[in-house]
ZAMARGU-4260 file (C-alpha; in steps of 0.2 Angstrom, whole numbers, plus 5000, padded with zeros to 4 digits):
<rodrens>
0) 5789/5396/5802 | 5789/5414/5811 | 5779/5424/5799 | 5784/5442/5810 | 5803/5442/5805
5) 5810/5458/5801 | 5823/5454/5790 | 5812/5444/5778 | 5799/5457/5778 | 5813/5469/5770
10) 5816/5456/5757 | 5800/5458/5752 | 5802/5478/5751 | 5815/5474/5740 | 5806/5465/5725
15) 5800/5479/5714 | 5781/5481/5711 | 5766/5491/5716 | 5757/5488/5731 | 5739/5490/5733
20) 5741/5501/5749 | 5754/5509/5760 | 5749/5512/5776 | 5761/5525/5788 | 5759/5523/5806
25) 5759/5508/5816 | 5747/5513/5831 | 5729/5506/5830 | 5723/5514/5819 | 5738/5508/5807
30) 5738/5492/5813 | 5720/5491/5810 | 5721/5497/5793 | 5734/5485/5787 | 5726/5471/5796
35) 5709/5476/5788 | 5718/5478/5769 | 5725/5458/5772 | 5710/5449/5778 | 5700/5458/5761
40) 5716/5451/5749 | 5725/5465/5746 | 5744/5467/5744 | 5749/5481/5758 | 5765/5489/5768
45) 5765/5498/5785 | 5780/5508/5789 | 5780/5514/5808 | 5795/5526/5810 | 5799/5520/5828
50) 5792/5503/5837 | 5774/5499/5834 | 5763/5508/5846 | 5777/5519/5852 | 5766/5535/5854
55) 5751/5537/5859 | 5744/5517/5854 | 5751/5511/5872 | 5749/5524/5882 | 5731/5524/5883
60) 5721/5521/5901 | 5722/5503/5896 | 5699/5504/5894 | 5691/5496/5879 | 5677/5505/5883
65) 5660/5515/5875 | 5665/5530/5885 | 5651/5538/5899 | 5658/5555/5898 | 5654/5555/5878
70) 5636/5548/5882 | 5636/5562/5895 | 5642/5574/5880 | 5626/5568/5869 | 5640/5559/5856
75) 5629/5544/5857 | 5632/5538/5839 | 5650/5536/5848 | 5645/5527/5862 | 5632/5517/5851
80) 5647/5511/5838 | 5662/5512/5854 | 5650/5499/5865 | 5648/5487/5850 | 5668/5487/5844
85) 5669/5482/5863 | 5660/5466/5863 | 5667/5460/5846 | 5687/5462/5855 | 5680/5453/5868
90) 5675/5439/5857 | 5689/5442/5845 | 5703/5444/5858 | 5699/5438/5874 | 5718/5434/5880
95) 5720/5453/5880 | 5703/5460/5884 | 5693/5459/5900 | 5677/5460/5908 | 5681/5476/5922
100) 5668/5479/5936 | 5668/5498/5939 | 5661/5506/5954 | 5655/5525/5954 | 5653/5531/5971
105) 5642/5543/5975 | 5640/5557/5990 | 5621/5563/5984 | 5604/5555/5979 | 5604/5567/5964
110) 5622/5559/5958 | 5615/5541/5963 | 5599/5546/5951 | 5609/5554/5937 | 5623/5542/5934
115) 5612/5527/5936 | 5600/5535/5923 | 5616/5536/5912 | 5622/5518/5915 | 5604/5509/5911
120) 5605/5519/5892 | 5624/5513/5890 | 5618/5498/5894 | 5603/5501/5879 | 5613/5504/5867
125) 5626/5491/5869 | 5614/5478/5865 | 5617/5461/5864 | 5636/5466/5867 | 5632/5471/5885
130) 5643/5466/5899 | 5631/5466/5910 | 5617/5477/5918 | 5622/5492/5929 | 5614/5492/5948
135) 5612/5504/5962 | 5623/5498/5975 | 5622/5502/5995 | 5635/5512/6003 | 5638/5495/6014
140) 5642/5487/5995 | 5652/5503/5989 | 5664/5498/6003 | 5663/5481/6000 | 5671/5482/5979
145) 5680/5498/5985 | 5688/5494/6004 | 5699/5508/5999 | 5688/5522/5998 | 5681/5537/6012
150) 5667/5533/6018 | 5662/5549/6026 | 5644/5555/6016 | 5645/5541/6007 | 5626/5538/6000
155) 5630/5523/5988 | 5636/5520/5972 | 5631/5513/5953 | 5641/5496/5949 | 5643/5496/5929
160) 5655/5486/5918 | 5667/5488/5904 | 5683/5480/5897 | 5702/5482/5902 | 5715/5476/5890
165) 5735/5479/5887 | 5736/5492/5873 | 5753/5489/5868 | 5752/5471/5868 | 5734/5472/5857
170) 5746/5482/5845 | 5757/5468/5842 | 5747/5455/5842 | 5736/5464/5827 | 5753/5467/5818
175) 5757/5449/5819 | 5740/5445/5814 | 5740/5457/5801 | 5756/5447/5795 | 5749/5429/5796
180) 5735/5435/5781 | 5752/5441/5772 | 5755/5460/5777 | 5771/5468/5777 | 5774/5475/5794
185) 5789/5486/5798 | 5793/5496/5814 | 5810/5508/5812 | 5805/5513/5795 | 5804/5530/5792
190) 5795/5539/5778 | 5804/5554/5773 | 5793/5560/5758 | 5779/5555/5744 | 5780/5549/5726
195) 5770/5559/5715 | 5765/5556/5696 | 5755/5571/5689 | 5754/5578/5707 | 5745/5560/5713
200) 5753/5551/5729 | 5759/5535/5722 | 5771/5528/5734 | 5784/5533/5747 | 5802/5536/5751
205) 5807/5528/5766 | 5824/5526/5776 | 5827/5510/5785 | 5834/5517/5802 | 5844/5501/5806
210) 5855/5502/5789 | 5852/5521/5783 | 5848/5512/5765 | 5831/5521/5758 | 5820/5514/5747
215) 5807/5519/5736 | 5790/5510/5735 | 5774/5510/5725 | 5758/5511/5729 | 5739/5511/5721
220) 5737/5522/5738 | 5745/5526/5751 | 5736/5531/5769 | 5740/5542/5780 | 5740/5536/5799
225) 5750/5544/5811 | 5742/5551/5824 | 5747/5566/5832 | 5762/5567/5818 | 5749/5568/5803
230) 5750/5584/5800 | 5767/5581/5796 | 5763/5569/5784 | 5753/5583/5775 | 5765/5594/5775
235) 5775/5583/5762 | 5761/5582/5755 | 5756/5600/5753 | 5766/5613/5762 | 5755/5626/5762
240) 5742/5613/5773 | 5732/5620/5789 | 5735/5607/5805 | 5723/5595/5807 | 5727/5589/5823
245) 5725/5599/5840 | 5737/5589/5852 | 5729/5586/5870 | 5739/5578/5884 | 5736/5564/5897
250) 5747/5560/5909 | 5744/5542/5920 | 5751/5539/5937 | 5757/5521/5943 | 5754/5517/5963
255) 5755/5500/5971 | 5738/5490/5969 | 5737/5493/5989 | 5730/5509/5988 | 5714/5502/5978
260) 5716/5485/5987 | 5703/5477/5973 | 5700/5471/5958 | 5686/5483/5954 | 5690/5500/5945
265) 5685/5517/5951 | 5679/5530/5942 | 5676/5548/5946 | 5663/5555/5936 | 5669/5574/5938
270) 5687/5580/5942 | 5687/5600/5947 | 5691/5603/5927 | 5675/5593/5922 | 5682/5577/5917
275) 5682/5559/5925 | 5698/5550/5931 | 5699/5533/5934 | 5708/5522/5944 | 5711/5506/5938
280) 5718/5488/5944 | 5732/5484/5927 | 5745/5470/5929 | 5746/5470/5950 | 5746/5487/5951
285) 5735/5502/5952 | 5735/5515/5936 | 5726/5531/5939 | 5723/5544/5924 | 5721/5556/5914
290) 5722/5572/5912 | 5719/5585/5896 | 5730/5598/5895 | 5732/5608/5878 | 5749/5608/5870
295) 5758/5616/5855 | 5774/5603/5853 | 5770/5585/5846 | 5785/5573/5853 | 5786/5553/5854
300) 5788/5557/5871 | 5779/5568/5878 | 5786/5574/5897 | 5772/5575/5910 | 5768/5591/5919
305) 5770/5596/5937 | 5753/5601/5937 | 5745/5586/5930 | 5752/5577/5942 | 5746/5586/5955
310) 5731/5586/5949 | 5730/5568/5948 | 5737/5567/5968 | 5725/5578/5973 | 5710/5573/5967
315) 5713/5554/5972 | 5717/5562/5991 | 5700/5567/5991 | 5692/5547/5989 | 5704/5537/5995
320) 5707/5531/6013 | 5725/5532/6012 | 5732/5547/6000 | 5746/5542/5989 | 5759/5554/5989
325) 5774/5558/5977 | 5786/5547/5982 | 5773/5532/5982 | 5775/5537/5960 | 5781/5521/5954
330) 5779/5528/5935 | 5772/5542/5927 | 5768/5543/5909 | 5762/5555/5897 | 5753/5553/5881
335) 5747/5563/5867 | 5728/5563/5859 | 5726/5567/5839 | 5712/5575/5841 | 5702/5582/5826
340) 5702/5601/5827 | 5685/5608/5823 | 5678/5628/5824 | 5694/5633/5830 | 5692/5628/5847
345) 5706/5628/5860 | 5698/5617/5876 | 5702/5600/5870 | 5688/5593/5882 | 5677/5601/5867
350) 5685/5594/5851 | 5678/5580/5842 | 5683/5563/5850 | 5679/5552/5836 | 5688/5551/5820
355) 5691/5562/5806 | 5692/5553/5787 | 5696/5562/5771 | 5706/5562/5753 | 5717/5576/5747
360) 5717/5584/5730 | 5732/5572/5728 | 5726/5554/5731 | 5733/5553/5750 | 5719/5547/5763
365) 5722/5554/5778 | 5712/5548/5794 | 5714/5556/5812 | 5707/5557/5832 | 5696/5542/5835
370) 5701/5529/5850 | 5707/5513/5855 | 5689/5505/5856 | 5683/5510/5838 | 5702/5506/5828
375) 5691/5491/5820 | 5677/5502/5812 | 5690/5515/5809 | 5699/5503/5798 | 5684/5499/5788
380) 5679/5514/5784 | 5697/5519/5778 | 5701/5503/5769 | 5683/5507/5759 | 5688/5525/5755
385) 5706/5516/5748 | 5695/5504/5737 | 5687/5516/5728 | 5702/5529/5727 | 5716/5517/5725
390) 5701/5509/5711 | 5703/5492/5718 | 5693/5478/5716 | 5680/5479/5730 | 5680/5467/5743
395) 5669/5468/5759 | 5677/5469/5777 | 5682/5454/5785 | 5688/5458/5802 | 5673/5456/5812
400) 5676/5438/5815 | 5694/5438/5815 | 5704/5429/5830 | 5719/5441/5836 | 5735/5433/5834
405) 5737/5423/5852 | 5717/5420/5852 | 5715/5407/5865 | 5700/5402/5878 | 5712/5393/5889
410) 5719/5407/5898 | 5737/5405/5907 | 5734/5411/5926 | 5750/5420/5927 | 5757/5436/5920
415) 5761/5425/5905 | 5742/5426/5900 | 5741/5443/5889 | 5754/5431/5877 | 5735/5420/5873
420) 5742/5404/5864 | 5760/5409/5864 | 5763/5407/5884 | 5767/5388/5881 | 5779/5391/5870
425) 5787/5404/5879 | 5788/5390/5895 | 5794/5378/5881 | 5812/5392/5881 | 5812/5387/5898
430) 5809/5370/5896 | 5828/5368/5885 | 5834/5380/5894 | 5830/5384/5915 | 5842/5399/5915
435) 5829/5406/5907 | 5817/5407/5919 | 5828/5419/5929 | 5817/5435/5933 | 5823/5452/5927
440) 5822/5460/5942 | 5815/5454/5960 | 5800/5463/5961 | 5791/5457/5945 | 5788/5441/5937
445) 5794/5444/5920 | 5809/5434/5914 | 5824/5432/5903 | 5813/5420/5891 | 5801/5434/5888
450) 5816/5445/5881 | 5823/5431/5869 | 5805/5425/5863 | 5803/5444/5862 | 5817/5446/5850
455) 5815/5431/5843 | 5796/5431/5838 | 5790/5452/5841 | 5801/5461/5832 | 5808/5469/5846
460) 5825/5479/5842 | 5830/5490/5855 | 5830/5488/5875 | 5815/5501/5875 | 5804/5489/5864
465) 5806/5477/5878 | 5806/5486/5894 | 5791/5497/5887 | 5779/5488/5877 | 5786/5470/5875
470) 5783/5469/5894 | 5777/5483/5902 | 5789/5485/5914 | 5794/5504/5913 | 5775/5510/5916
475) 5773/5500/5930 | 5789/5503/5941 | 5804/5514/5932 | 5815/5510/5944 | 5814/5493/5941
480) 5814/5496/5923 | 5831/5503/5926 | 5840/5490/5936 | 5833/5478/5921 | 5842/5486/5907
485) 5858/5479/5908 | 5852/5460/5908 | 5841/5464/5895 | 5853/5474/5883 | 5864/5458/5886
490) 5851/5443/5879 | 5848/5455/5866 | 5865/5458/5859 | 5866/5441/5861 | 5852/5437/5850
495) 5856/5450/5838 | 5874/5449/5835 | 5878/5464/5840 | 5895/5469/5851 | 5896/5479/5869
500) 5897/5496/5862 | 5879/5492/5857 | 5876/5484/5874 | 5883/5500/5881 | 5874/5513/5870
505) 5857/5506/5871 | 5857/5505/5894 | 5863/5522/5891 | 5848/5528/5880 | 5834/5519/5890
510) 5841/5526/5906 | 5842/5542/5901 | 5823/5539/5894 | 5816/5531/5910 | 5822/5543/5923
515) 5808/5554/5912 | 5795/5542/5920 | 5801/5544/5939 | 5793/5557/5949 | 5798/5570/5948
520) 5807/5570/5933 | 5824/5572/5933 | 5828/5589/5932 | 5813/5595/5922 | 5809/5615/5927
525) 5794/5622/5925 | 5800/5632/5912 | 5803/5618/5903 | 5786/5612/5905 | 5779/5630/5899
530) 5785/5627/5883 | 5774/5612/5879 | 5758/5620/5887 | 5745/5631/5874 | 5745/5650/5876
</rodrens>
């Protein structure tokens, strides 16, 4: 029985009683929340207003990591907690998540001494969760993990480990999981406002945006999860609230994996605005990000900057051999960080990277900033808060052993691996029925099996929730992603019963959104771009 159905989950909306908590947002930290809430026992919803990790939950640089620069910064009760939620997705999800070797290479003896220094206390504090210990290694050795890069003035370099995973794929798999231990998961499911009895949240008003019909549910507590739209949330809330969130961009680049020719990472430990930029080996190709530019505007898809990009460009010319260029952009995608405003301050390279967790006057837990690595620990300490606002029978957390939907140690050797158990029965589609094994496009391995199993099994509803985060075909090459649409929009009408207006309408939309991921973006001026920048 497939437990992630959409149409079942609305029948459940439909039967009248209270829930124990209502979670809005479907990122990681959403997922993880409503995941945590199921495994303690309790009765919960999520509503996502768009397709799960639509924002910023899949546009990350793909890193489960404890973060360097943080350590670098003196957050180490950050790195402590980030290094430990590492190793327990590792063991909890290891069809998704990934031991990455990661090279820094250095032009100095003083860089060689200080970032080695660094690396041996990330190794410290990770514990028995390490990966494994960082080295010194020889400039000979730099070139041998990184055939790619100059070598001119070329000292060495400090060989480290972390983890790589799929983001968007980790999303889906904790929603499914989160629906196997009886969660209610909904993507397209708008909430449009908060039930109040004597000025206490106590439910929602939500607007299914397939059929328009709205609906009105009840919760003990509902929480707050949205990322960069939560301040939007407390506006509903309280309209006279201050914004919690100040919005930073980063945009990632997609090359072919020739220009790093490895499977080892690189990282930069200081760009000329004083972050690191990696570049990073992820499905066959090479992604190299990010940047962290303030804006004022938050959009579910955020347009990357002619800047950033050259920014990225540049400082990649300066360490590798062979310098991409413009046209070698095969995607370019931007995302945008909720991070927890503190003091005022504007340089988003200064504000709070962990997470910010508090209870209005009115009931509604809110909980904001953070990253990928930490959703689990995030989703503890909110589903705690919920039990004692929400007064609901305690429970202790569960989700430190729990196995992510598709857990599996018999890993599939081609691109069907990131599906963990599910691969063989996505080769069982084929199996009934070869046709679909065609490919979607000549140059990637993803087939028309993938779309129906996606329909079928993932909730997907629209051609964008396939070509995105279904399969990741529009970050890794949005011309591809483009010639694509048309056979996909087909299996899917197909699937779903809909007509060729629908078919039509939806290759129109994801065209008109993928031509924002070519370089450079369509018709985009820079007075356009302005308007998303802070003053």
């Amino acid at each position: 029985m497939n437990t992630f159905n959409r149409d079942q989950m609305i029948d459940q909306i439909k039967i009248p009683r209270e829930w124990d908590l209502i979670v809005i947002g479907g990122g990681a930290t959403g997922l993880g929340i409503a995941l945590d809430a199921a495994c303690r026992g309790y009765s919960v919803v999520l509503l996502e207003q768009s397709d799960f990790a639509k924002a910023t939950s899949s546009r990350s640089t793909k890193l489960i990591h404890g973060g360097v620069r943080y350590l670098a910064q003196g957050n180490v009760p950050l790195v402590h907690d980030a290094v430990q939620e590492r190793g327990l997705l590792l063991r909890n999800a290891p069809h998704l998540v990934k031991k990455q070797a990661f090279v820094i290479p250095c032009y100095n003896w003083f860089s060689v001494f200080q970032y080695f220094t660094g690396l041996k206390i990330y190794d410290w504090l990770a514990g028995s969760y390490s990966l494994g210990s960082s080295k010194f290694v020889t400039k000979r050795e730099v070139l041998q993990h990184l055939p790619a890069i100059k070598s001119s003035g070329l000292v060495g370099g400090i060989k480290y480990f972390d983890a790589q995973f799929d983001d968007a794929r980790m999303a889906l798999n904790l929603a499914q999981t989160c629906a196997e231990k009886g969660g209610v998961i909904l993507n397209y499911f708008k909430v449009t406002g908060l039930l109040k009895t004597d000025q206490k949240v106590c439910g929602v008003i939500a607007i299914d945006q397939e059929s328009d019909k709205e609906y009105q549910l009840q919760a003990k507590v509902v929480i707050n999860a949205t990322g960069v739209f939560v301040d939007d949330i407390l506006t509903m809330d309280h309209p006279e609230s201050k914004p919690l969130v100040r919005p930073s961009q980063g945009v990632h680049l997609v090359l072919q994996r020739s220009f790093l020719n490895t499977d080892t990472a690189l990282l930069i430990p200081k760009t000329a605005d004083g972050r690191v930029l990696f570049a990073v080996p992820w499905h066959d190709h090479m992604l190299v990000g990010t940047t962290d530019t303030p804006i004022n505007e938050t959009l579910l898809e955020p347009i990357a900057l002619e800047q950033e990009i050259g920014f990225i460009l540049d400082t990649m010319q300066k360490y590798l051999s062979r310098s991409p260029e413009r046209k070698d952009v095969l995607s370019v995608f931007a995302g945008l960080r909720p991070l927890a405003a503190q003091n005022g301050k504007n340089n988003t390279k200064e504000i709070s990277r962990d997470h910010k967790l508090f209870v209005s006057d009115s009931g509604l837990i809110t909980i904001t900033g953070g990253k990928w690595t930490t959703y689990r620990k995030m989703a503890e300490e909110t589903v705690d808060m919920a039990i004692i606002t929400g007064n609901l029978v305690p429970v202790a957390c569960r989700t430190k052993g729990v196995q992510i939907h598709g857990f599996t140690t018999s890993l599939c050797e081609s691109h069907l691996g990131v599906y963990g158990s599910d691969a063989e029965q996505i080769k069982e589609l084929t199996g009934k029925n070869p046709a679909l094994n065609n490919t979607l496009v000549n140059s990637l391995p993803y087939t028309e099996a993938e779309v129906v199993w996606a329909v079928r099994n993932e909730m997907a509803r629209t051609v964008e929730d396939v070509l995105a985060r279904r399969l990741r075909i529009l970050f890794l090459d949005a011309s591809a992603a483009m010639k694509a649409a048309a056979g996909v929009a087909k299996i899917m009408a197909k699937e779903l019963q809909y007509d060729k207006d629908w078919e039509s309408s939806q290759v129109e939309n994801f065209t008109r959104l993928a031509k924002q991921y070519l370089f450079p973006n369509n018709n985009l001026t820079n007075e356009f771009a302005q308007l998303h920048l802070s003053a």
